[in-house]
PQR file with spaces between the fields and no chain letter, atoms N, CA, C, O and H, PARSE charges and radii, in Angstrom:
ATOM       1  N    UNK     1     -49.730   59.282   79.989 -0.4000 1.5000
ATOM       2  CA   UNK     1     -50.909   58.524   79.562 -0.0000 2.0000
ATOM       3  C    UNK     1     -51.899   59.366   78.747  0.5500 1.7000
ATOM       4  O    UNK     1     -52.398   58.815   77.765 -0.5500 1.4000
ATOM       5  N    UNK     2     -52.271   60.712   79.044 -0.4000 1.5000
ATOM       6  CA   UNK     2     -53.238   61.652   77.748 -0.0000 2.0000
ATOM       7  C    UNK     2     -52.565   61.636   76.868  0.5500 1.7000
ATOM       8  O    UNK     2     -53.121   61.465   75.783 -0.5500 1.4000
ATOM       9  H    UNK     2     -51.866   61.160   79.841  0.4000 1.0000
ATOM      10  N    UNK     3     -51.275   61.780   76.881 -0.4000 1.5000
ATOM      11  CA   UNK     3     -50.667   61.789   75.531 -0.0000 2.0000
ATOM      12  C    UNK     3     -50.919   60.504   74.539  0.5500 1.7000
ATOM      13  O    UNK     3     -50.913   60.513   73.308 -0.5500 1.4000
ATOM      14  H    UNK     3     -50.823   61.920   77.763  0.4000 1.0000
ATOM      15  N    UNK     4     -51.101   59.602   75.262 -0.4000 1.5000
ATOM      16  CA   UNK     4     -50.771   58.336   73.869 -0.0000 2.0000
ATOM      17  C    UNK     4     -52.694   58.177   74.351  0.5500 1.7000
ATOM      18  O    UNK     4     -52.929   57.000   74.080 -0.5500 1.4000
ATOM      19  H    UNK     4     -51.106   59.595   76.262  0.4000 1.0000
ATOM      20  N    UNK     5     -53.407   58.516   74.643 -0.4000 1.5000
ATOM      21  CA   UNK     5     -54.788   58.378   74.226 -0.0000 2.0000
ATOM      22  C    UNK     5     -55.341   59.620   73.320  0.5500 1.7000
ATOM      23  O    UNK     5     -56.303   59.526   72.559 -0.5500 1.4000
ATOM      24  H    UNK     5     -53.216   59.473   74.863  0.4000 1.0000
ATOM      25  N    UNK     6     -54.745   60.527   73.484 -0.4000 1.5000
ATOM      26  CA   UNK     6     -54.535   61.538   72.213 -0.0000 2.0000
ATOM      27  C    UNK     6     -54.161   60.861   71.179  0.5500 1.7000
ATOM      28  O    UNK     6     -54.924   60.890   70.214 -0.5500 1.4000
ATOM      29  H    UNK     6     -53.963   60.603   74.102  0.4000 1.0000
ATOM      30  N    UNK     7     -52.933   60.086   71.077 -0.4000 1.5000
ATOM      31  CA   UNK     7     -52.334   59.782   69.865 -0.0000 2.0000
ATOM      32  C    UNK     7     -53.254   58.348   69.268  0.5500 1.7000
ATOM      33  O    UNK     7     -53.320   57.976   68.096 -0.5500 1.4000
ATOM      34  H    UNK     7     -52.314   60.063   71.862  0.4000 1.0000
ATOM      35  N    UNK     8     -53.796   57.825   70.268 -0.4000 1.5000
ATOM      36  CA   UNK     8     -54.818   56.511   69.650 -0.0000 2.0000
ATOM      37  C    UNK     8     -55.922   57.288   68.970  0.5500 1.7000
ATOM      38  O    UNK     8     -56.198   56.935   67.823 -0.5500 1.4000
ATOM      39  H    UNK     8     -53.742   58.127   71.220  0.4000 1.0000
ATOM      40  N    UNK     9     -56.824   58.636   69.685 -0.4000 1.5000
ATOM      41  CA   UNK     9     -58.018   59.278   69.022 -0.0000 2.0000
ATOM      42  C    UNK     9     -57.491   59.546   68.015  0.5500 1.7000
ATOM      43  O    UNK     9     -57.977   59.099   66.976 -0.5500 1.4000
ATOM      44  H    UNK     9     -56.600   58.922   70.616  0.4000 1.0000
ATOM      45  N    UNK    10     -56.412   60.302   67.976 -0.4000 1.5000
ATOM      46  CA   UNK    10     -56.067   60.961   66.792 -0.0000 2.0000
ATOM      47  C    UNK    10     -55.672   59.771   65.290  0.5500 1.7000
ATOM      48  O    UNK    10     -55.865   60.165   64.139 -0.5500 1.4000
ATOM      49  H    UNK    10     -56.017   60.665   68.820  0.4000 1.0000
ATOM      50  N    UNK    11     -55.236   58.642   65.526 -0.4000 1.5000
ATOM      51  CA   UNK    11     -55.126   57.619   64.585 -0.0000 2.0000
ATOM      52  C    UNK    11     -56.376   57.265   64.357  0.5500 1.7000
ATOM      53  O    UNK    11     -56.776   57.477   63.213 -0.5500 1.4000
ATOM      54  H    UNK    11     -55.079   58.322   66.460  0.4000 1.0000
ATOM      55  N    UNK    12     -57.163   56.754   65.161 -0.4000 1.5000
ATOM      56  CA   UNK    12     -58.713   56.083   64.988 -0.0000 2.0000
ATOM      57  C    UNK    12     -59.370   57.280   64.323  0.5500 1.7000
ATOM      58  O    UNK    12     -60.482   57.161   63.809 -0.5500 1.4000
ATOM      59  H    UNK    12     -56.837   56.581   66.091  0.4000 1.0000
ATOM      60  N    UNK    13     -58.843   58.199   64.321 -0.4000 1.5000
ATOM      61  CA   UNK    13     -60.114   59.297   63.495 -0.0000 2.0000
ATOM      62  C    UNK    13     -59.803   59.265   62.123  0.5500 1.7000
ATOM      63  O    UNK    13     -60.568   58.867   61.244 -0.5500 1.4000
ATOM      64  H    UNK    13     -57.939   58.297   64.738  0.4000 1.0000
ATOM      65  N    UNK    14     -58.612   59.712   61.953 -0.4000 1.5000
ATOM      66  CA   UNK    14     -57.512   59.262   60.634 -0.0000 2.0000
ATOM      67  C    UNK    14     -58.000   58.314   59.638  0.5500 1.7000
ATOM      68  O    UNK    14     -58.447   58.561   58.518 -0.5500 1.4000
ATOM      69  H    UNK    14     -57.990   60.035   62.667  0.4000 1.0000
ATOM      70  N    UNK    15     -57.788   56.787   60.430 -0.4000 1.5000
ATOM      71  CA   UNK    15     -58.745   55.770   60.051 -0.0000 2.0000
ATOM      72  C    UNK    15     -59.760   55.957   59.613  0.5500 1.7000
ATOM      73  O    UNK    15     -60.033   55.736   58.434 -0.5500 1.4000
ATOM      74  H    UNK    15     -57.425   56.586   61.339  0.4000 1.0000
ATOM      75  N    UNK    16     -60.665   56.471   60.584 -0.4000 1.5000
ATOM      76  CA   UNK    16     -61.976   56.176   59.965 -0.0000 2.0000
ATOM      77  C    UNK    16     -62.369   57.409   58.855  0.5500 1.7000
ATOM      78  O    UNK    16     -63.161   57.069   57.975 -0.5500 1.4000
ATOM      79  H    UNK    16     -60.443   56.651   61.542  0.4000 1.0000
ATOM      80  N    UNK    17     -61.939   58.636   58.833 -0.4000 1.5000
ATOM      81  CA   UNK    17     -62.138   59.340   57.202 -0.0000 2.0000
ATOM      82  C    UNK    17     -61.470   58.319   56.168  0.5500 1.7000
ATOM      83  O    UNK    17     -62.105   57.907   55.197 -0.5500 1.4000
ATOM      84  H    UNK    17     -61.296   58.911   59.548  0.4000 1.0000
ATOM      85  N    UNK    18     -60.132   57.929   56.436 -0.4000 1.5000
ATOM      86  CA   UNK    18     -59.410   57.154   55.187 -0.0000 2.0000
ATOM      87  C    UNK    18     -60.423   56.157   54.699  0.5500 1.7000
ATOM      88  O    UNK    18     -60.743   56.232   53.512 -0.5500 1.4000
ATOM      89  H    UNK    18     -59.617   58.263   57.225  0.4000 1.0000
ATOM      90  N    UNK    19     -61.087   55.038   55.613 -0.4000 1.5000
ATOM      91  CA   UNK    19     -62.343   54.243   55.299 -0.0000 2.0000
ATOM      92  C    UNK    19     -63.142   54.948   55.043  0.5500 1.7000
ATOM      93  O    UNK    19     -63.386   54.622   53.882 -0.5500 1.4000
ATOM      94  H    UNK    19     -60.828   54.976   56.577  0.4000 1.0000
ATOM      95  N    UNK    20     -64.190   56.233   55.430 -0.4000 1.5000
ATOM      96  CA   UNK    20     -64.982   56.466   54.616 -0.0000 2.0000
ATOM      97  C    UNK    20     -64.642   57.328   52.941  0.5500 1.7000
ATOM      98  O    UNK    20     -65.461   57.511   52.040 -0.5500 1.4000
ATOM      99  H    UNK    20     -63.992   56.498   56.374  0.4000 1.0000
ATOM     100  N    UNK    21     -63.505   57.637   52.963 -0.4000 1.5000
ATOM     101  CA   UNK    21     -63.799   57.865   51.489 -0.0000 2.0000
ATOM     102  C    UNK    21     -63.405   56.525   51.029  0.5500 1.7000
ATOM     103  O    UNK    21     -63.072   56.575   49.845 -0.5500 1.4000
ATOM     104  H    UNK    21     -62.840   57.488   53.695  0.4000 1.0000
ATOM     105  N    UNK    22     -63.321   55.352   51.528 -0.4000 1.5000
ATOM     106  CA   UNK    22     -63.291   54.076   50.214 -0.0000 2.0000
ATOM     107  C    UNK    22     -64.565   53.765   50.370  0.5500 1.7000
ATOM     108  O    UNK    22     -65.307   53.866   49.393 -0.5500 1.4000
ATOM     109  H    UNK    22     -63.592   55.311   52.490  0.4000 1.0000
ATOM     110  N    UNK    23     -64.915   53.463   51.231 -0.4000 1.5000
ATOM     111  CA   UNK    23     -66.808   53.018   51.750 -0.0000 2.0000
ATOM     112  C    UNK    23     -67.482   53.820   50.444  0.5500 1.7000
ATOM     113  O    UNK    23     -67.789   53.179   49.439 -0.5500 1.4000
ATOM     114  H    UNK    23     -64.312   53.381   52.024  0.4000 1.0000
ATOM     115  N    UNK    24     -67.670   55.108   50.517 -0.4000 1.5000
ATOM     116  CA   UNK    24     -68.381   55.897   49.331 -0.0000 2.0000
ATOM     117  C    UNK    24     -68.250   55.923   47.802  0.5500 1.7000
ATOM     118  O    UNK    24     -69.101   56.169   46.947 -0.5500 1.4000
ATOM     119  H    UNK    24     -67.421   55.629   51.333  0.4000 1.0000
ATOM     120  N    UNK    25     -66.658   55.531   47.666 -0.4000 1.5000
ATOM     121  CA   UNK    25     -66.130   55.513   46.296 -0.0000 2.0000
ATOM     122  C    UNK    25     -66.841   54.266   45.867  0.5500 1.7000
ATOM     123  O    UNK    25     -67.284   54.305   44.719 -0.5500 1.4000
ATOM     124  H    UNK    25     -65.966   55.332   48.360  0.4000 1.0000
ATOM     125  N    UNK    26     -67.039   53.188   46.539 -0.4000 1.5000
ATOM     126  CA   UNK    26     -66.848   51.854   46.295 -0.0000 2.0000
ATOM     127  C    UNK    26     -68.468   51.360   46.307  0.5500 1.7000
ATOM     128  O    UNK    26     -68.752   50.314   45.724 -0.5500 1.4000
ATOM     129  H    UNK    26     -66.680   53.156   47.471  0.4000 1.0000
ATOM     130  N    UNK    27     -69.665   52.255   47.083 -0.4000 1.5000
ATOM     131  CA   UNK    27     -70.650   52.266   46.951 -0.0000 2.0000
ATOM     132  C    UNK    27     -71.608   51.580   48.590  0.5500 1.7000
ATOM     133  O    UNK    27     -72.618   50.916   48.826 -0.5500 1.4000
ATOM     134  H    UNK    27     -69.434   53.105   47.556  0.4000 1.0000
ATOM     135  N    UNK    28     -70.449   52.300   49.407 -0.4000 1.5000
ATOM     136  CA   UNK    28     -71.621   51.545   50.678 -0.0000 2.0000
ATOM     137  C    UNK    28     -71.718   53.223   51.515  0.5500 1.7000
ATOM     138  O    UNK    28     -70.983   54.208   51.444 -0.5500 1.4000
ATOM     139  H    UNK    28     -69.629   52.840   49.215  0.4000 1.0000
ATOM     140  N    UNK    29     -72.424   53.066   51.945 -0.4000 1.5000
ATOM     141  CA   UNK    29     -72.604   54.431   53.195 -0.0000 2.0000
ATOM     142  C    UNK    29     -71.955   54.280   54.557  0.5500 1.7000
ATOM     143  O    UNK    29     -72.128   53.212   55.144 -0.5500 1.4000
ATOM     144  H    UNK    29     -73.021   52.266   52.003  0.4000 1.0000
ATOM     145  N    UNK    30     -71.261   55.185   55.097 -0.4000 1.5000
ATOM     146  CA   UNK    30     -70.137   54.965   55.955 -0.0000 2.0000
ATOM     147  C    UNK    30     -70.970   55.478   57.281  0.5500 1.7000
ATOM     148  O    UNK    30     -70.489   55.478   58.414 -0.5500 1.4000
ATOM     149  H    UNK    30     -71.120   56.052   54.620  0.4000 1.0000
ATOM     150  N    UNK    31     -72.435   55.959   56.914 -0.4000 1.5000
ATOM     151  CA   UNK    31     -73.345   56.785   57.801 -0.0000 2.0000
ATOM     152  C    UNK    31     -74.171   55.819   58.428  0.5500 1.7000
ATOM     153  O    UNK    31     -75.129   56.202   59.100 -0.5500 1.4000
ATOM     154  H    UNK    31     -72.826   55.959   55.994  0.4000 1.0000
ATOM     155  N    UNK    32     -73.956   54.792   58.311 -0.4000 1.5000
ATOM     156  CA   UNK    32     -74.870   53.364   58.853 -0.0000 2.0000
ATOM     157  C    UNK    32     -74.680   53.360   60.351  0.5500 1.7000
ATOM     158  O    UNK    32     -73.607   53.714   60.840 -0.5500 1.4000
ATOM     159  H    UNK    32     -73.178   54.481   57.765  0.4000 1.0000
ATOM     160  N    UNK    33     -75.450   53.064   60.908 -0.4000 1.5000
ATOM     161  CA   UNK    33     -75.337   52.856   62.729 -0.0000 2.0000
ATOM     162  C    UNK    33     -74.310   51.955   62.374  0.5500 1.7000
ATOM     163  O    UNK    33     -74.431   51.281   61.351 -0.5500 1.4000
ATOM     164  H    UNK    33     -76.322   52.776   60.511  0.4000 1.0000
ATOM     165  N    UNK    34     -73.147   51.847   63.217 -0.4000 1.5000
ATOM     166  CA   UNK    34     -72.121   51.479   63.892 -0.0000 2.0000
ATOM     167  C    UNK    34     -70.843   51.246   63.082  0.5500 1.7000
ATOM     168  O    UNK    34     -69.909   50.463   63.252 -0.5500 1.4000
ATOM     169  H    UNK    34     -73.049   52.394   64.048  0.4000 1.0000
ATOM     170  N    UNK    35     -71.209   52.599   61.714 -0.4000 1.5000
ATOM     171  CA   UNK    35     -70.282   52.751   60.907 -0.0000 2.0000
ATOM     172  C    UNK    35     -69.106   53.481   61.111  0.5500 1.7000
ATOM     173  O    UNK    35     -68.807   53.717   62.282 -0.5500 1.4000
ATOM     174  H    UNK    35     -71.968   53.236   61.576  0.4000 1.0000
ATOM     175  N    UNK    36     -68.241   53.964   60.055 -0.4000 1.5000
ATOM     176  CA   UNK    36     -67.322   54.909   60.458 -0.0000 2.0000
ATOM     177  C    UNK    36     -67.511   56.210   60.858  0.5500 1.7000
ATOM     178  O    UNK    36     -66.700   56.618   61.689 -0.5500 1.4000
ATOM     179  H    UNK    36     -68.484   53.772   59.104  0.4000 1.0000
ATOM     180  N    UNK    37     -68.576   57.159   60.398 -0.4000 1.5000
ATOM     181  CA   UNK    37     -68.896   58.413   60.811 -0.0000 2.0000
ATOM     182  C    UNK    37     -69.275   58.162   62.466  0.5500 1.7000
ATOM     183  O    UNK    37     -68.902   59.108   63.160 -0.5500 1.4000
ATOM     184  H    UNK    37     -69.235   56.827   59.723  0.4000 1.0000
ATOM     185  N    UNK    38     -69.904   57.134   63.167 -0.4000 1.5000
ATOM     186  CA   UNK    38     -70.003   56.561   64.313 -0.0000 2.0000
ATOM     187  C    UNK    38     -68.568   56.894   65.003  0.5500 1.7000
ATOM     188  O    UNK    38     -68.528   57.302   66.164 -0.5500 1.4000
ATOM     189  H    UNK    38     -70.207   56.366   62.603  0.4000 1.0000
ATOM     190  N    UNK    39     -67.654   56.741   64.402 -0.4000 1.5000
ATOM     191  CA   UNK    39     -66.658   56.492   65.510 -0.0000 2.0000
ATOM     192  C    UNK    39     -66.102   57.656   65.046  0.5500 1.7000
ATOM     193  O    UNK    39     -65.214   57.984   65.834 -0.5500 1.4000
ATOM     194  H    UNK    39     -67.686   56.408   63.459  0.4000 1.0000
ATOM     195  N    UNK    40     -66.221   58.598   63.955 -0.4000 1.5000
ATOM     196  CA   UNK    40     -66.156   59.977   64.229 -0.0000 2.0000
ATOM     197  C    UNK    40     -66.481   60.808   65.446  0.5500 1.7000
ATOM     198  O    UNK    40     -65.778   61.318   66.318 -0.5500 1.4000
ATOM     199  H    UNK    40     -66.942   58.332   63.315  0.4000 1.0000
ATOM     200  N    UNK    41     -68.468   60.760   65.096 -0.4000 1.5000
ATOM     201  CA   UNK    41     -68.658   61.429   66.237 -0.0000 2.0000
ATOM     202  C    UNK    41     -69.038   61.134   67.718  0.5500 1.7000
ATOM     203  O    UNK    41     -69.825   61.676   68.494 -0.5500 1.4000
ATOM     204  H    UNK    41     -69.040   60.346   64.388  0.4000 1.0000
ATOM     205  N    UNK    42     -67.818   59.611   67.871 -0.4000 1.5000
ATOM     206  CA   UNK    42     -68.026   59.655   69.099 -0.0000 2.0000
ATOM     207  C    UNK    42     -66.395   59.864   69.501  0.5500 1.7000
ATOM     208  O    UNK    42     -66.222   59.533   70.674 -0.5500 1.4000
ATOM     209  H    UNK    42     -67.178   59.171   67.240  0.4000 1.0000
ATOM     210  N    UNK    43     -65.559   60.173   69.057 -0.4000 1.5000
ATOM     211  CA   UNK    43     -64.289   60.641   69.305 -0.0000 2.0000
ATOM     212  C    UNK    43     -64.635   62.589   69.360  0.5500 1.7000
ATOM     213  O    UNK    43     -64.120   63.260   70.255 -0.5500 1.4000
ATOM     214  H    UNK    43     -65.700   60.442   68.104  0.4000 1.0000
ATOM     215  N    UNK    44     -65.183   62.980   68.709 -0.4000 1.5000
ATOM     216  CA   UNK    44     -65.784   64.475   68.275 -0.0000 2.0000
ATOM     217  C    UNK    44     -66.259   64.898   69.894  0.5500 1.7000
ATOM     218  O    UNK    44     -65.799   65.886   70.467 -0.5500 1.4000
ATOM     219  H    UNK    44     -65.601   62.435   67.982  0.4000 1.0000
ATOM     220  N    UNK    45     -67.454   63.781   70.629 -0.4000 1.5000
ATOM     221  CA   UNK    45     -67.735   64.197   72.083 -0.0000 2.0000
ATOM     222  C    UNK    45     -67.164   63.669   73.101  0.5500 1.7000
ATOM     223  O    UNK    45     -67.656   63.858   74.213 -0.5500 1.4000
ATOM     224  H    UNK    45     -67.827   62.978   70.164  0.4000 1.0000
ATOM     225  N    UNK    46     -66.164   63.001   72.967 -0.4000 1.5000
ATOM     226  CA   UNK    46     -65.132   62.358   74.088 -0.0000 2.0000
ATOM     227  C    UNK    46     -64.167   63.962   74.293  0.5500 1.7000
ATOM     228  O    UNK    46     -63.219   64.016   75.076 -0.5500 1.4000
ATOM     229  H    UNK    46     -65.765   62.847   72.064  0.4000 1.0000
């Protein structure tokens, strides 16, 4: 079971850089409360 909740953090983080560089290219801020950098750094203190 750590193993495949490792492997979900580790996808959901993945995710959410891949979305923020389109978010920025495309002209929105990915730094918004309950944006993608959000679920950065709350995978970062888990």
């Amino acid at each position: 079971p750590t193993t495949d909740l490792a492997i979900i953090r580790a996808w959901w983080s993945a995710r959410s850089l891949l979305a923020a560089r389109w978010l920025i290219e495309h002209g929105f801020d990915p730094d918004q409360p309950g944006c993608e950098f959000d679920v950065l750094r709350a995978q970062a203190a888990a």
